[in-house]
C-alpha positions in Angstrom: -15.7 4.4 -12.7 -17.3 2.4 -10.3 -19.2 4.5 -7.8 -20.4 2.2 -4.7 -17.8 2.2 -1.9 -18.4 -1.4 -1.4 -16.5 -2.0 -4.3 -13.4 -2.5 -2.8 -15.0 -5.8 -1.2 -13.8 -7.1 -4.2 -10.3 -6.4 -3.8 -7.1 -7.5 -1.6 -4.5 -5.4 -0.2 -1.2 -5.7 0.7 0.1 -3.4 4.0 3.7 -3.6 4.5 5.0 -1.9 7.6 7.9 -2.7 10.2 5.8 -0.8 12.9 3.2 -3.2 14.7 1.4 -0.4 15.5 1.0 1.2 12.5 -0.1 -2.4 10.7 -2.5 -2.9 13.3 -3.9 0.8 12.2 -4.1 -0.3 9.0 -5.4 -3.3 9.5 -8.6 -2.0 11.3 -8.9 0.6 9.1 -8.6 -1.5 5.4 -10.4 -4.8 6.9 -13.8 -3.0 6.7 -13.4 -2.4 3.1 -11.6 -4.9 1.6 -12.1 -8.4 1.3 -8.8 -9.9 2.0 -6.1 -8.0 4.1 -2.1 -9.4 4.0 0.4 -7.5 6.4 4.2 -7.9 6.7 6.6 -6.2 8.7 9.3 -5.8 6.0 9.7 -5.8 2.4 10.7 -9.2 1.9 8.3 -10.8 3.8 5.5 -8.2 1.8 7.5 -9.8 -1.2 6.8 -13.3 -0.3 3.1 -12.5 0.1 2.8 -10.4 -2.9 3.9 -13.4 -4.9 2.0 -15.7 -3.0 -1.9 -14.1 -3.0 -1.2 -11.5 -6.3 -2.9 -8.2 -4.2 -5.0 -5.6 -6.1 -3.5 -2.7 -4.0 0.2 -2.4 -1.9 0.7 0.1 0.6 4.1 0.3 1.7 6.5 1.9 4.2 9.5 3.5 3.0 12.2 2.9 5.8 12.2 -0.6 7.1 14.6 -3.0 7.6 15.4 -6.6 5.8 14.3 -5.2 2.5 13.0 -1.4 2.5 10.0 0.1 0.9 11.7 1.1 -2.7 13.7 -2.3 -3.1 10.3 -3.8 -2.5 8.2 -1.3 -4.7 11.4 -2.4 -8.0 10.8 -5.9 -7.2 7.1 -5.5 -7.5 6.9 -3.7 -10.5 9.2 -6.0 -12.7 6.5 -8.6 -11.7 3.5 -6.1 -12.3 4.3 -2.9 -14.1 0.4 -1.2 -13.4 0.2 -2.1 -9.9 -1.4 0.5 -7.8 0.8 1.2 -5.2 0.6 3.7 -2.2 4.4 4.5 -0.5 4.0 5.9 2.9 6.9 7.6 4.6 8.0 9.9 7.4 10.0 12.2 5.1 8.7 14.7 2.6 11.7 15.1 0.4 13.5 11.1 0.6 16.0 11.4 -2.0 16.0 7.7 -2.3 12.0 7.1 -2.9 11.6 10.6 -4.8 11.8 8.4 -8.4 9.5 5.6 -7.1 6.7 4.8 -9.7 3.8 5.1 -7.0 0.9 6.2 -7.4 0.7 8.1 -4.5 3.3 8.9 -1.8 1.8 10.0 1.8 3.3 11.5 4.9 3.2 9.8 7.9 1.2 10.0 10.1 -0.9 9.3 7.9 -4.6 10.5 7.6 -7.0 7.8 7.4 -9.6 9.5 5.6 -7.1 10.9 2.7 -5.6 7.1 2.8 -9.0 5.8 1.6 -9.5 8.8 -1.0 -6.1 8.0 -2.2 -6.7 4.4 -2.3 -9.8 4.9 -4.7 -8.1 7.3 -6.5 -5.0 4.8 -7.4 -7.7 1.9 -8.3 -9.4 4.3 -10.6 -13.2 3.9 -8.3 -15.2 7.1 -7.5 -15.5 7.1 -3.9 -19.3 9.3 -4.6 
């Protein structure tokens, strides 16, 4: 485990929610501890950058339109079976994301704090 939080300079991450306000959030919030930072506002433009720059870590939005948050989170996986990915959503109980392979699912709003415990928890990096 790696235990310096500057670690996570090292790594890109891909943000993928249809609510401007929440990407610009999570922009602030992930662009002083990662080195590279791609947002999209649906699942298939998160698609299209997750195939162009290959990101270490995907946090995704559940419920969005063009391609939702579990289409996206299928797609990725047939591409990249370990990647760490984080699914937010507004719902506790979605029926529809329940069987997602994430390694995390949070409630929105989301806590900032826990999103950056979760985060080194899902890239296996002690946050100590």
């Amino acid at each position: 485990m790696i235990k310096d939080k500057e670690a996570l300079r090292r790594f890109s991450v891909l943000c993928v929610d249809d609510d401007e306000a929440i990407r610009n959030v999570m922009r602030l919030t992930l662009k002083r501890r990662f080195g590279e930072i791609y947002l999209a506002e649906n699942g298939k433009e998160g698609l299209e950058l997750y195939m162009r720059y290959d990101p270490d870590m995907v946090i995704t939005d559940n419920l969005m339109p063009v391609m939702d948050g579990v289409a996206l989170i299928q797609k990725i996986l047939q591409i990249r079976k370990e990647q760490p990915i984080i699914l937010t959503k507004s719902f506790v109980d979605d029926e529809r994301s329940r069987d997602c392979k994430v390694c995390a699912n949070l409630i929105k709003p989301v806590d900032l704090d826990k999103l950056i415990e979760t985060i080194f928890h899902c890239m296996g990096i002690s946050s100590k």
